[in-house]
N, CA, C and O atoms as a GROMACS GRO file, in nm:
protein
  584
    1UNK      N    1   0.300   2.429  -1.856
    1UNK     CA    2   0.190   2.409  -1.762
    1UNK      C    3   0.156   2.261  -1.747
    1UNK      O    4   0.124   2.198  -1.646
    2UNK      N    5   0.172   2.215  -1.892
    2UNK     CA    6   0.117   2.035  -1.830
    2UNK      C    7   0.212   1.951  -1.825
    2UNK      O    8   0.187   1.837  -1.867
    3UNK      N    9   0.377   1.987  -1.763
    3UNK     CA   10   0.435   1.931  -1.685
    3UNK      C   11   0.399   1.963  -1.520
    3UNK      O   12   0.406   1.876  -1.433
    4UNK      N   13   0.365   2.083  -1.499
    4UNK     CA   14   0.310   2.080  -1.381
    4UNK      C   15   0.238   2.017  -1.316
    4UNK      O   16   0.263   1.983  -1.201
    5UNK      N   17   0.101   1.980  -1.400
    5UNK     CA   18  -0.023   1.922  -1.403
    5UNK      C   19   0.028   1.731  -1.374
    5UNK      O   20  -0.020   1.646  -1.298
    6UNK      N   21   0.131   1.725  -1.462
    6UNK     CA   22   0.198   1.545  -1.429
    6UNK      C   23   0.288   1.537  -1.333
    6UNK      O   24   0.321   1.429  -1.284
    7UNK      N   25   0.345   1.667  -1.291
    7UNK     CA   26   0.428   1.640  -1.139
    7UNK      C   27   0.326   1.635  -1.008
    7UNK      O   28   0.362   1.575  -0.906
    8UNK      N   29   0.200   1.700  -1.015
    8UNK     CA   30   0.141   1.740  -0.948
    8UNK      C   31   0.048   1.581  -0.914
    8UNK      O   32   0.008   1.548  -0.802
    9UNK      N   33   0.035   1.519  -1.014
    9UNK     CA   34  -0.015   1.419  -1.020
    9UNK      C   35   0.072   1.281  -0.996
    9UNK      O   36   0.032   1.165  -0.996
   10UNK      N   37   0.184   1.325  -0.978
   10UNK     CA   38   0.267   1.238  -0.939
   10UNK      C   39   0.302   1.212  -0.791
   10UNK      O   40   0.329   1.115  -0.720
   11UNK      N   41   0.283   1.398  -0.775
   11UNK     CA   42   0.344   1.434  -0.628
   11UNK      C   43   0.186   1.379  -0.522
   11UNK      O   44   0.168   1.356  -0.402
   12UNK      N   45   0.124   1.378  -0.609
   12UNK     CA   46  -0.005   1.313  -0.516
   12UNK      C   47  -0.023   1.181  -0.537
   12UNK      O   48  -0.108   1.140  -0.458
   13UNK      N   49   0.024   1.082  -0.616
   13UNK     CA   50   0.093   0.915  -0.598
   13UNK      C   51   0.168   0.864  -0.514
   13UNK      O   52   0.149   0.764  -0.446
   14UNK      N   53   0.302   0.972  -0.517
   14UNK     CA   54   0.454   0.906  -0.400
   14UNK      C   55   0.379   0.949  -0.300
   14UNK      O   56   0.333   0.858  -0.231
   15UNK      N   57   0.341   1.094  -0.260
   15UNK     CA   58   0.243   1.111  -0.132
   15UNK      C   59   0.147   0.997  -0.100
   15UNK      O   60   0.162   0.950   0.013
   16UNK      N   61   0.087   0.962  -0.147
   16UNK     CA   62  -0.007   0.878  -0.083
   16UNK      C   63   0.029   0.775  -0.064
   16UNK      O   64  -0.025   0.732   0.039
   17UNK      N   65   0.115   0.684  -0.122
   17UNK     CA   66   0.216   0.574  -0.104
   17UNK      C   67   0.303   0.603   0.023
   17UNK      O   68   0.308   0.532   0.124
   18UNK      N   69   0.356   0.691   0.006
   18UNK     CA   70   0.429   0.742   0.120
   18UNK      C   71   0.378   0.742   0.270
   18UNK      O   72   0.427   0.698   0.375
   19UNK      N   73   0.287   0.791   0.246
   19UNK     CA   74   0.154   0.799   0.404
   19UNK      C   75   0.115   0.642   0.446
   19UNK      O   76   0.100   0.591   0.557
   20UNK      N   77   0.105   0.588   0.317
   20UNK     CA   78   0.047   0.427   0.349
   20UNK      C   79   0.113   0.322   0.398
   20UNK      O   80   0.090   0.256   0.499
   21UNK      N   81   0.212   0.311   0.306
   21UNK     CA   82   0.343   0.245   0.332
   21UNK      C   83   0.441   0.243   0.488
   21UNK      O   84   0.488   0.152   0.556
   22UNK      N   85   0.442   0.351   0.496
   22UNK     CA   86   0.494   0.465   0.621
   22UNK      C   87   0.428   0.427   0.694
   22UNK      O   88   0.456   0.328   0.760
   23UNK      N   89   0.285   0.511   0.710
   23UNK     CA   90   0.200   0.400   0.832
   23UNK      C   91   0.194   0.275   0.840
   23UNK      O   92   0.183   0.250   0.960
   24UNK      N   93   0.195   0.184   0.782
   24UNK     CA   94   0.218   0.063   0.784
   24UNK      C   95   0.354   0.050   0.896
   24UNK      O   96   0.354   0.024   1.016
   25UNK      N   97   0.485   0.084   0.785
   25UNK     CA   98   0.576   0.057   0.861
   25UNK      C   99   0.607   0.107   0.997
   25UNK      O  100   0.712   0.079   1.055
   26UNK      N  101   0.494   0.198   1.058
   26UNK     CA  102   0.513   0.262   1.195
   26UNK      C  103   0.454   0.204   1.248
   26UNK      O  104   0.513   0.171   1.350
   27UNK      N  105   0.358   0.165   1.242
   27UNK     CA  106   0.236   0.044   1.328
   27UNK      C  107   0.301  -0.066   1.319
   27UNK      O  108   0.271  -0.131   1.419
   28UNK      N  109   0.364  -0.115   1.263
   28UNK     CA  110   0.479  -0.211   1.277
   28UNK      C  111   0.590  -0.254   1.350
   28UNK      O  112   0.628  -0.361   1.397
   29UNK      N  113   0.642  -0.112   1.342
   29UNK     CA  114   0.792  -0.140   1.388
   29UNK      C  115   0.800  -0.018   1.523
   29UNK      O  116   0.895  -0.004   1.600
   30UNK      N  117   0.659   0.067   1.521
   30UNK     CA  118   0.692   0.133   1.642
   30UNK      C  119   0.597   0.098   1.716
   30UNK      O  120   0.625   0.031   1.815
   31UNK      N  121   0.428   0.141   1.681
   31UNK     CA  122   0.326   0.119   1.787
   31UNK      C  123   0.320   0.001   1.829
   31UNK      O  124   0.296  -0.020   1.948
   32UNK      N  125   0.346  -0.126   1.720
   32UNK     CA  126   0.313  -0.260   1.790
   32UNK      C  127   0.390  -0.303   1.954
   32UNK      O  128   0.359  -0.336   2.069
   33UNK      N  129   0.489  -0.279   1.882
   33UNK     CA  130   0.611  -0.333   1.968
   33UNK      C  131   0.589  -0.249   2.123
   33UNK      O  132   0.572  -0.318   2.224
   34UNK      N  133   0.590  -0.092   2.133
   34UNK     CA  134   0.546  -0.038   2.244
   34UNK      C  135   0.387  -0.076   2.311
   34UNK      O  136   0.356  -0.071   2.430
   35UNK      N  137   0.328  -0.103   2.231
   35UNK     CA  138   0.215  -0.176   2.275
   35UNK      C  139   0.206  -0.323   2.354
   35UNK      O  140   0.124  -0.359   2.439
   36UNK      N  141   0.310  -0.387   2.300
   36UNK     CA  142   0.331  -0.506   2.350
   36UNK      C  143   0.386  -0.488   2.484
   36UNK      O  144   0.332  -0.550   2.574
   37UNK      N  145   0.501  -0.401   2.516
   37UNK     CA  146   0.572  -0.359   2.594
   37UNK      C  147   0.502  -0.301   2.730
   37UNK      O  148   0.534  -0.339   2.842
   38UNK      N  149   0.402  -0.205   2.702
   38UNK     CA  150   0.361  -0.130   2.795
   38UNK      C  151   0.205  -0.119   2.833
   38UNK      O  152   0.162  -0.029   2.905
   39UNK      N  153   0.114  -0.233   2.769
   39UNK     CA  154  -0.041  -0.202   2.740
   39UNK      C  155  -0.084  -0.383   2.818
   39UNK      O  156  -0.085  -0.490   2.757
   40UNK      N  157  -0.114  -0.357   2.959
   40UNK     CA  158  -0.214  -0.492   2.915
   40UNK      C  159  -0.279  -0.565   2.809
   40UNK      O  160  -0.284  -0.492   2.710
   41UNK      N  161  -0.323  -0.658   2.792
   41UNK     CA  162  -0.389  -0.755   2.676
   41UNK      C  163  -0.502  -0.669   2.636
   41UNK      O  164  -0.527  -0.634   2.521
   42UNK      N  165  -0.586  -0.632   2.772
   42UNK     CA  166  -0.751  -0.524   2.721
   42UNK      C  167  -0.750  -0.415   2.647
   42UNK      O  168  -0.815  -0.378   2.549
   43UNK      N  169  -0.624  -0.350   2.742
   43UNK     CA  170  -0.614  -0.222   2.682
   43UNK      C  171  -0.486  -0.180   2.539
   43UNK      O  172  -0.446  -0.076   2.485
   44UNK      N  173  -0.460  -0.322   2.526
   44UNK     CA  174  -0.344  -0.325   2.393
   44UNK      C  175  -0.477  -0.345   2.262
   44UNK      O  176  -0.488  -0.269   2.166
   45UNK      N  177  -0.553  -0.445   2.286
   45UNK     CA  178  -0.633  -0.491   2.200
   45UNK      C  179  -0.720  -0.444   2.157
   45UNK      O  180  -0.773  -0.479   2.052
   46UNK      N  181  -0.777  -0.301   2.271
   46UNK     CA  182  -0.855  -0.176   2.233
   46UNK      C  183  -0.767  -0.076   2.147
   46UNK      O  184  -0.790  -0.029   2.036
   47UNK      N  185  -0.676  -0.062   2.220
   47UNK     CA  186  -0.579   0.079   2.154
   47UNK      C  187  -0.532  -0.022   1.958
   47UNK      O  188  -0.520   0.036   1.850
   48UNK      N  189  -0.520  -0.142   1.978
   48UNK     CA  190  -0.446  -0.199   1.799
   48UNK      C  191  -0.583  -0.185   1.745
   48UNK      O  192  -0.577  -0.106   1.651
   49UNK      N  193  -0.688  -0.222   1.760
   49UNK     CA  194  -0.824  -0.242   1.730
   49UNK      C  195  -0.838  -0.120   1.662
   49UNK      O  196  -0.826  -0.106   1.541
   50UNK      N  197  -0.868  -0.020   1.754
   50UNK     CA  198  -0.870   0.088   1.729
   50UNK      C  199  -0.802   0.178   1.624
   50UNK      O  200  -0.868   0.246   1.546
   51UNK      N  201  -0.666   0.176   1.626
   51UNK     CA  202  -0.537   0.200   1.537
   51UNK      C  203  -0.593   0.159   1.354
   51UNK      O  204  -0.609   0.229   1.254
   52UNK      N  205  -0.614  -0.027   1.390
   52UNK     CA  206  -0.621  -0.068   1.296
   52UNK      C  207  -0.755  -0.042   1.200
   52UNK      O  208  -0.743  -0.038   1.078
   53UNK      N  209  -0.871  -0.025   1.259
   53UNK     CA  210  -0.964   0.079   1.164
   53UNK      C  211  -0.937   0.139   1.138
   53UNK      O  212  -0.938   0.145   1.015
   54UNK      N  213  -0.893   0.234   1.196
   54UNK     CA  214  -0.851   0.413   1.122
   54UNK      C  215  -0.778   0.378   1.017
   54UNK      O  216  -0.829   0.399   0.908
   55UNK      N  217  -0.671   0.328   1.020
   55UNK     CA  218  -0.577   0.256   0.941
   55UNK      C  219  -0.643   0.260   0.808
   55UNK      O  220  -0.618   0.342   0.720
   56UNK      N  221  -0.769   0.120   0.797
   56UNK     CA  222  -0.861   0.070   0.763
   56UNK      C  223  -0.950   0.178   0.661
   56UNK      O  224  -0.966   0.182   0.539
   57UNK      N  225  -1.007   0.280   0.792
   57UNK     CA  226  -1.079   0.380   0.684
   57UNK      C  227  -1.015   0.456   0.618
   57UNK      O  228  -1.088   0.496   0.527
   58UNK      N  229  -0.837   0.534   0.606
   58UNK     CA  230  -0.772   0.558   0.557
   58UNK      C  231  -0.743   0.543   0.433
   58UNK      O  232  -0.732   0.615   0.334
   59UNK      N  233  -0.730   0.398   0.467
   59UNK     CA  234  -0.745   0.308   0.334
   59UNK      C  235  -0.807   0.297   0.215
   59UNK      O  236  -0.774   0.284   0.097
   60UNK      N  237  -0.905   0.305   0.276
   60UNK     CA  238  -1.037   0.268   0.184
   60UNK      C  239  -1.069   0.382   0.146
   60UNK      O  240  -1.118   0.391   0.034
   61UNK      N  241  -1.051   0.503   0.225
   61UNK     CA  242  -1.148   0.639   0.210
   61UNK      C  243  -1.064   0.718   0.137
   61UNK      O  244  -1.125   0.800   0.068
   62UNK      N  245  -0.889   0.725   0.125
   62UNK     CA  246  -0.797   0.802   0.083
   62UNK      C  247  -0.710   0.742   0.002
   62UNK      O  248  -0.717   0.749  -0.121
   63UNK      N  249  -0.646   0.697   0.046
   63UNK     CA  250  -0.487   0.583  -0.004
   63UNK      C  251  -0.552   0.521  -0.150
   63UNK      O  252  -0.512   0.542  -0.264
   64UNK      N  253  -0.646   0.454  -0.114
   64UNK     CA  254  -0.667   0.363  -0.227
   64UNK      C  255  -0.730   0.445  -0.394
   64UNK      O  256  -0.685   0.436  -0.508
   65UNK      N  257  -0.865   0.530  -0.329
   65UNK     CA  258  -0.856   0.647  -0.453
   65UNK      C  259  -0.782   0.721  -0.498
   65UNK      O  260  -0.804   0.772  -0.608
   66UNK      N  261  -0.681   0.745  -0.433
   66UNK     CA  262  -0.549   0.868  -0.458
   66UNK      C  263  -0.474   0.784  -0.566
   66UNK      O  264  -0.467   0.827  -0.681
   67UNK      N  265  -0.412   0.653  -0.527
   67UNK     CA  266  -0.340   0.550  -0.546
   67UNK      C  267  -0.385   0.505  -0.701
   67UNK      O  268  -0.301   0.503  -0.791
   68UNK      N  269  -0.541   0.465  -0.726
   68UNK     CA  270  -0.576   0.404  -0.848
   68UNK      C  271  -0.621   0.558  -0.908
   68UNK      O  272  -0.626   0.568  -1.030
   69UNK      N  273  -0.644   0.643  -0.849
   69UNK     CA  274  -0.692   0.790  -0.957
   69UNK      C  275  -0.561   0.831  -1.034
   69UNK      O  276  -0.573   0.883  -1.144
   70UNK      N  277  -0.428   0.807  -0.977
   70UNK     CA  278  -0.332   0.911  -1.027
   70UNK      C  279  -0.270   0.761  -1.098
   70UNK      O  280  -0.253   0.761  -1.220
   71UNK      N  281  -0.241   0.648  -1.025
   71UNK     CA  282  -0.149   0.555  -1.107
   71UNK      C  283  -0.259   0.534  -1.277
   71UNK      O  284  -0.205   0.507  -1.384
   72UNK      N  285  -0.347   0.546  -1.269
   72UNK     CA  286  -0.444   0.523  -1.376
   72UNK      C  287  -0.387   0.647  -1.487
   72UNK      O  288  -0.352   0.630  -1.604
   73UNK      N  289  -0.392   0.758  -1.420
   73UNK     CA  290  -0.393   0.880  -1.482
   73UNK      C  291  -0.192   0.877  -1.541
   73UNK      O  292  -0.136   0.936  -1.634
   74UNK      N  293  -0.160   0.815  -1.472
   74UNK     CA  294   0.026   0.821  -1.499
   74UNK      C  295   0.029   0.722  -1.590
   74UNK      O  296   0.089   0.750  -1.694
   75UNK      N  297  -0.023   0.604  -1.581
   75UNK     CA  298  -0.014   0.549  -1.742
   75UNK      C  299  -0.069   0.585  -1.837
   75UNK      O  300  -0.023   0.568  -1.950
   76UNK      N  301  -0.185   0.646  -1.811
   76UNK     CA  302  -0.270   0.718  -1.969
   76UNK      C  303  -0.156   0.805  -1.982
   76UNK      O  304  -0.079   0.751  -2.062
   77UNK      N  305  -0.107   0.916  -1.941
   77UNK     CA  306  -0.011   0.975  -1.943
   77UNK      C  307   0.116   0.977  -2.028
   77UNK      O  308   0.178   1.060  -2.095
   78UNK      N  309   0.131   0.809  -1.984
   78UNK     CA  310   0.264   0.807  -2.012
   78UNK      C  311   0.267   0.706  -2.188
   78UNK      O  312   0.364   0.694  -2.262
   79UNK      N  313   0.146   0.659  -2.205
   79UNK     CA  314   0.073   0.624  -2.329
   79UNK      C  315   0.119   0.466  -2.302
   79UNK      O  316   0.183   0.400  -2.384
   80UNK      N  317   0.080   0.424  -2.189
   80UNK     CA  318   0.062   0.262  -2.178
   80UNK      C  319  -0.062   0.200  -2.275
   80UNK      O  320  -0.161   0.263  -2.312
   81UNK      N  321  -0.041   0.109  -2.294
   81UNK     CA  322  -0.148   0.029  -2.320
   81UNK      C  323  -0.121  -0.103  -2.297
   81UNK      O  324  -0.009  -0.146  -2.267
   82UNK      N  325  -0.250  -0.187  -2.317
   82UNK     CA  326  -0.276  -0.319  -2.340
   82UNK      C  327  -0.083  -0.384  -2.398
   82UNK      O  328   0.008  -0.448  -2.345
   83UNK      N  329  -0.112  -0.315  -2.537
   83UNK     CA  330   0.021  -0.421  -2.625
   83UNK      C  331   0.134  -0.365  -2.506
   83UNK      O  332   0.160  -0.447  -2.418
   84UNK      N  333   0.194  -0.246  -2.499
   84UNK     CA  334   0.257  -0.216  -2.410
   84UNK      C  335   0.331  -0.279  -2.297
   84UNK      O  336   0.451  -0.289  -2.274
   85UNK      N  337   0.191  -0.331  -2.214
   85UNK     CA  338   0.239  -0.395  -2.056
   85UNK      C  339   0.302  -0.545  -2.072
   85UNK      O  340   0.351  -0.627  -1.994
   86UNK      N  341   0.276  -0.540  -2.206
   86UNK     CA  342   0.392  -0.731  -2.214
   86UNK      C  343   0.533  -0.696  -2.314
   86UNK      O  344   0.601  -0.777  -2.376
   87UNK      N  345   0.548  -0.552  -2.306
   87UNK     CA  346   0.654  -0.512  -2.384
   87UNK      C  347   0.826  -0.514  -2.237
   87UNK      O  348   0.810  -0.448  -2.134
   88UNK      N  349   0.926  -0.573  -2.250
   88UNK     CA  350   0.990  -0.502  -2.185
   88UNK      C  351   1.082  -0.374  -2.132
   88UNK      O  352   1.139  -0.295  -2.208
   89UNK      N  353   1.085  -0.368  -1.993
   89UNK     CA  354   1.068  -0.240  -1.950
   89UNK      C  355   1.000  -0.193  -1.861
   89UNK      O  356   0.991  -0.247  -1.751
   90UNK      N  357   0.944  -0.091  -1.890
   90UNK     CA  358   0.816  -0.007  -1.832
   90UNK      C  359   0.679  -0.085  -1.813
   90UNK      O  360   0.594  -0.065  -1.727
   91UNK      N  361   0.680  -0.192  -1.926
   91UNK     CA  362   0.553  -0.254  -1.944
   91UNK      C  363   0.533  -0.352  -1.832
   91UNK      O  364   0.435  -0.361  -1.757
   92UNK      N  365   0.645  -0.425  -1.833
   92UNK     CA  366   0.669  -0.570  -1.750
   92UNK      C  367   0.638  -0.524  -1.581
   92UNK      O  368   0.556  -0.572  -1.502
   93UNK      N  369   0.773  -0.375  -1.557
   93UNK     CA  370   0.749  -0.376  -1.477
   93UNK      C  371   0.660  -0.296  -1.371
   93UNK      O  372   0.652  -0.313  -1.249
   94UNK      N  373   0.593  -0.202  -1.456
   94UNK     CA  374   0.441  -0.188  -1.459
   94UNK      C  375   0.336  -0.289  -1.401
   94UNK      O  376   0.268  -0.260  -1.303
   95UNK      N  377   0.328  -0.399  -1.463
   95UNK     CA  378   0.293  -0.528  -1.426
   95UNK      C  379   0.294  -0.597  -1.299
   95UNK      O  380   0.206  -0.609  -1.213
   96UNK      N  381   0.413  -0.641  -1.305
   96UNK     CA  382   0.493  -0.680  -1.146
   96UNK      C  383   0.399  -0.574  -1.053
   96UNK      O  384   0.317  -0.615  -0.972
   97UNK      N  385   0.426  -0.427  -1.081
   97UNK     CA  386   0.395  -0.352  -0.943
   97UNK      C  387   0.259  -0.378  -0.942
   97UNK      O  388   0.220  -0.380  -0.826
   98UNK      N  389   0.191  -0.394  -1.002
   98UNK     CA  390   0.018  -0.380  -1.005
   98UNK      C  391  -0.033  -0.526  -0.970
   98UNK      O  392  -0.144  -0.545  -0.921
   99UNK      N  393   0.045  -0.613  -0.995
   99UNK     CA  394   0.006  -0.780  -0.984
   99UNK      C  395   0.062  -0.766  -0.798
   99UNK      O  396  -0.021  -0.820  -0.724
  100UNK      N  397   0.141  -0.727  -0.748
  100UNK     CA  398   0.188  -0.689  -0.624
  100UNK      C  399   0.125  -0.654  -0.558
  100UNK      O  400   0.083  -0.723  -0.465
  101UNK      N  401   0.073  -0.466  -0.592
  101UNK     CA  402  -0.070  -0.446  -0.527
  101UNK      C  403  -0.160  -0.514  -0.537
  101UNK      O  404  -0.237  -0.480  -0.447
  102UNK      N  405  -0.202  -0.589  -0.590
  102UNK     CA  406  -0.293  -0.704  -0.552
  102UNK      C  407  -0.299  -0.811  -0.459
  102UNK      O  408  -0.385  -0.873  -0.397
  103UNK      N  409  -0.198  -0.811  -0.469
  103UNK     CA  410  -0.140  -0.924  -0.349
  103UNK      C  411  -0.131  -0.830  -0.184
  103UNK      O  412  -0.163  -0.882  -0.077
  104UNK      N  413  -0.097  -0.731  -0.193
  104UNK     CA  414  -0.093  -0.646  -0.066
  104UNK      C  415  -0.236  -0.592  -0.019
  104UNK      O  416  -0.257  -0.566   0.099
  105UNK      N  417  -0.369  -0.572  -0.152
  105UNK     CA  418  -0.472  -0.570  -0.108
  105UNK      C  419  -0.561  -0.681  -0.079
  105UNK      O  420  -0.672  -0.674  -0.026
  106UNK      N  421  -0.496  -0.790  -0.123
  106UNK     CA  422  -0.570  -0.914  -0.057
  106UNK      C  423  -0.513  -0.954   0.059
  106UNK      O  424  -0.588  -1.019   0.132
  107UNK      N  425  -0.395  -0.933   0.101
  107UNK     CA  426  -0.376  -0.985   0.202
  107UNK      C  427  -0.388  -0.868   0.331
  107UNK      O  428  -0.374  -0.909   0.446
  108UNK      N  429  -0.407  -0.757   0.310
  108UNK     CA  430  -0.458  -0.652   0.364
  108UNK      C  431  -0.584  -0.690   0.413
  108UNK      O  432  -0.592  -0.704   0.535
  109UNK      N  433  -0.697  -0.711   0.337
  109UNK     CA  434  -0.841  -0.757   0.338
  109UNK      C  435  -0.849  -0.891   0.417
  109UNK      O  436  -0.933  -0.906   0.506
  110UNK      N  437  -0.769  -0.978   0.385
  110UNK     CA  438  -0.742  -1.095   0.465
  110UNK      C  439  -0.699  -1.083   0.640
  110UNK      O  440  -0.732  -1.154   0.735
  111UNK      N  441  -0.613  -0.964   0.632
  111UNK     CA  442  -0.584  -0.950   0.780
  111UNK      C  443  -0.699  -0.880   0.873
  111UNK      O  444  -0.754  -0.923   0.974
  112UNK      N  445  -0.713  -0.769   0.809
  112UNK     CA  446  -0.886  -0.754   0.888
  112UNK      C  447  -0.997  -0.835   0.868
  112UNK      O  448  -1.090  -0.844   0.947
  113UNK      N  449  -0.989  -0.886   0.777
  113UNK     CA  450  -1.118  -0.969   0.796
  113UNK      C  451  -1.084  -1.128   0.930
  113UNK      O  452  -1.175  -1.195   0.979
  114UNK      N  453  -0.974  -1.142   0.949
  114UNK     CA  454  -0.902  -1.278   1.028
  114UNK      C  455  -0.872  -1.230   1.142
  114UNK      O  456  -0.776  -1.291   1.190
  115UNK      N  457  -0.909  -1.152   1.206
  115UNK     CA  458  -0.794  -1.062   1.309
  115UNK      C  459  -0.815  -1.102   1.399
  115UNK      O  460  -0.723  -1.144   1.469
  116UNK      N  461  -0.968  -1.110   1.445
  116UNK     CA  462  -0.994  -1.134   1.550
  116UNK      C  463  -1.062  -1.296   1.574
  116UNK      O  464  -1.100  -1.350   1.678
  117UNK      N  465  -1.059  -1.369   1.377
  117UNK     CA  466  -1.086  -1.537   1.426
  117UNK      C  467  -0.955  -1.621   1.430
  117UNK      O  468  -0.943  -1.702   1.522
  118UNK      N  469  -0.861  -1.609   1.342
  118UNK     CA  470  -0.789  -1.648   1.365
  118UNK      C  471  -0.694  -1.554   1.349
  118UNK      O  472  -0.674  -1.486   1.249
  119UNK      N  473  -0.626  -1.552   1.465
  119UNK     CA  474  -0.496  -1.431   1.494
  119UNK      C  475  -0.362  -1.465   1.393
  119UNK      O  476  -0.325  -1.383   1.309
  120UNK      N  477  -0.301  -1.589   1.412
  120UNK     CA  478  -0.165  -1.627   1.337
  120UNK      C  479  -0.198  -1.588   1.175
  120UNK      O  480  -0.118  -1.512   1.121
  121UNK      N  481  -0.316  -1.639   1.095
  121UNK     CA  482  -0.343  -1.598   1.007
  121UNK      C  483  -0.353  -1.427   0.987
  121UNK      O  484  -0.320  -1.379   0.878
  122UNK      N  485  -0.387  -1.363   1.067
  122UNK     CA  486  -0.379  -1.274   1.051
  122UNK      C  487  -0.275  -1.194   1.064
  122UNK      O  488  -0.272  -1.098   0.987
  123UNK      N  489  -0.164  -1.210   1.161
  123UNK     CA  490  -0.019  -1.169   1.172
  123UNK      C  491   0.069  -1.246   1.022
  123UNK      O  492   0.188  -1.221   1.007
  124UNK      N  493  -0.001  -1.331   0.928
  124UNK     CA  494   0.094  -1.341   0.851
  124UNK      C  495   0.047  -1.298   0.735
  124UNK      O  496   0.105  -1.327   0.630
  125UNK      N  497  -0.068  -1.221   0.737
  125UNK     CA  498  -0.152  -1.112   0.623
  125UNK      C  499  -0.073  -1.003   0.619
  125UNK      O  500  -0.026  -0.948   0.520
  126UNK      N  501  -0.055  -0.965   0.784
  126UNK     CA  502  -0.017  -0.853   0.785
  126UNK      C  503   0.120  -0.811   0.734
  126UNK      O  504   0.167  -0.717   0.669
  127UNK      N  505   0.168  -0.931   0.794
  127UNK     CA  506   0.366  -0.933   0.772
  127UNK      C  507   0.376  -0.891   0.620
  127UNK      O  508   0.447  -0.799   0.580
  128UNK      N  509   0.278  -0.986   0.525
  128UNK     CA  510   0.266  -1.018   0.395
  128UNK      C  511   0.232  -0.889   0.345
  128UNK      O  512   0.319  -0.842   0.273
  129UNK      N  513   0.108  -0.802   0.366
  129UNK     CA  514   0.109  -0.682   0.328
  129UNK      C  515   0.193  -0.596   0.351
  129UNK      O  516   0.200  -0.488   0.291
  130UNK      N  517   0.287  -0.643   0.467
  130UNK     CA  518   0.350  -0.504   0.470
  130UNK      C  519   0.516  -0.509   0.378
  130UNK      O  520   0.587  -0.417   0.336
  131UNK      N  521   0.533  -0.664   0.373
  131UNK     CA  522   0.676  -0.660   0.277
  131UNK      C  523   0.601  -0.626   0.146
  131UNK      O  524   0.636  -0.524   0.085
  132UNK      N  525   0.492  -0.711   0.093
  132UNK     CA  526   0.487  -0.645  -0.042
  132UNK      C  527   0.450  -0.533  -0.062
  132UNK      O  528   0.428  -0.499  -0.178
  133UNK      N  529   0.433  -0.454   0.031
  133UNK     CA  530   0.431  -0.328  -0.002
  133UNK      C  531   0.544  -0.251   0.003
  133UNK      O  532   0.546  -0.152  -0.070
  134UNK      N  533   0.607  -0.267   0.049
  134UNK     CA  534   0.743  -0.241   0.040
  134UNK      C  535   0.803  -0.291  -0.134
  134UNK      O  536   0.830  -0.208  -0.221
  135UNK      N  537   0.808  -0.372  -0.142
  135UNK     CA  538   0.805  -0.433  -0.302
  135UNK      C  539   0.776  -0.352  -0.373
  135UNK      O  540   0.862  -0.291  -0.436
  136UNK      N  541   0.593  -0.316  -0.388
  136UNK     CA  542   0.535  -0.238  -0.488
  136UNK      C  543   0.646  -0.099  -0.457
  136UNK      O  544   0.687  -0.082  -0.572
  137UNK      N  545   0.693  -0.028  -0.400
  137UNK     CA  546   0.745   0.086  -0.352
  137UNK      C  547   0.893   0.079  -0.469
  137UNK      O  548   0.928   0.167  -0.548
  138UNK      N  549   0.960  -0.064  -0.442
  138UNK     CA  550   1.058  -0.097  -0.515
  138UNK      C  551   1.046  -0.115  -0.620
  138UNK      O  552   1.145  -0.082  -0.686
  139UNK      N  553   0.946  -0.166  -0.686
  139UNK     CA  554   0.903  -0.201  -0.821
  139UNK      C  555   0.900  -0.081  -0.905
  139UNK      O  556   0.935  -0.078  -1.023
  140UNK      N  557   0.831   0.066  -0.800
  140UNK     CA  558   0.822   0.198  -0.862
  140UNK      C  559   0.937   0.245  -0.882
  140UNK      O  560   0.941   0.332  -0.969
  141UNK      N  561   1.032   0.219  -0.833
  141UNK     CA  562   1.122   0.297  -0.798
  141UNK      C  563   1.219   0.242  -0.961
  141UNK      O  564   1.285   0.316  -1.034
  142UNK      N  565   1.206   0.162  -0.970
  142UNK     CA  566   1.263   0.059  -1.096
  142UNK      C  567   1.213   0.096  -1.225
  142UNK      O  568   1.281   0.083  -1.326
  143UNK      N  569   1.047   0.162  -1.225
  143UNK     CA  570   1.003   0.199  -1.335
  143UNK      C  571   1.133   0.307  -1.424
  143UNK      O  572   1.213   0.392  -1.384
  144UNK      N  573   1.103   0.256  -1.538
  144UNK     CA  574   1.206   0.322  -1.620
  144UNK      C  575   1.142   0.442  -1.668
  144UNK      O  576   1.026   0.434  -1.709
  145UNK      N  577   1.206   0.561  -1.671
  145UNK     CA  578   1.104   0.705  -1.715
  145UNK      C  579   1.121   0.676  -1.867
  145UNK      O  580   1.224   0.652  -1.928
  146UNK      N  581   0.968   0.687  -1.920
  146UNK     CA  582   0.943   0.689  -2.057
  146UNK      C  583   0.896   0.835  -2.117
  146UNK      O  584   0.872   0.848  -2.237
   0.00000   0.00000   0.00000
């Protein structure tokens, strides 16, 4: 039963990564670009605007509690600790991924908060959140099963 309970808790980590990441990379590589393509300036800048809150409350309201409830719960889990995360391995690269997400939530926070004062800054928040998130994705993928 409480392998279930840690797949289940897992399967609700890659899920939510999955949704985030994913959206990211679709607002990226699909809506932007058709937006550019087919939307006047008014009605592009309403429809990304728009996009990009939801995005936004997503974020904040789902992704991010899912994300720190279960990755929290997968290292207690997996019996990380303190001495642990400077051990190599699991520990290090444990590390990397979490020092990463940090970097993808600041520059996340950086792009909405810049979006609409300064634009270039903000297209290179975004670029920035969206490779290192891609990273953190890779970094998981690297974790060694302990």
């Amino acid at each position: 039963m409480e392998d279930v309970l840690w797949a289940g808790v897992r399967f609700l980590h890659v899920l939510s990564a999955m949704l985030w990441v994913g959206g990211q990379l679709t607002v990226s590589l699909v809506v932007m670009p058709l937006a550019r393509r087919t939307l006047d300036d008014a009605h592009r800048s309403t429809v990304l605007t728009a996009i990009g809150r939801r995005f936004g409350t997503l974020t904040a309201g789902f992704f991010l509690p899912v994300q720190l409830g279960t990755g929290i719960a997968l290292a207690w889990g997996a019996g990380v600790s303190r001495a642990s995360l400077l051990e190599p391995g699991y520990g290090r690269v444990l590390v990397a991924k979490l020092a990463l997400f940090c970097v993808v939530m600041a520059a996340a926070t950086l792009h909405g908060a810049t979006n609409r004062t300064r634009p270039r800054l903000a297209r290179t928040m975004a670029v920035t959140s969206l490779v290192t998130s891609v990273g953190v994705v890779l970094l998981a993928t690297l974790l060694p099963r302990i």
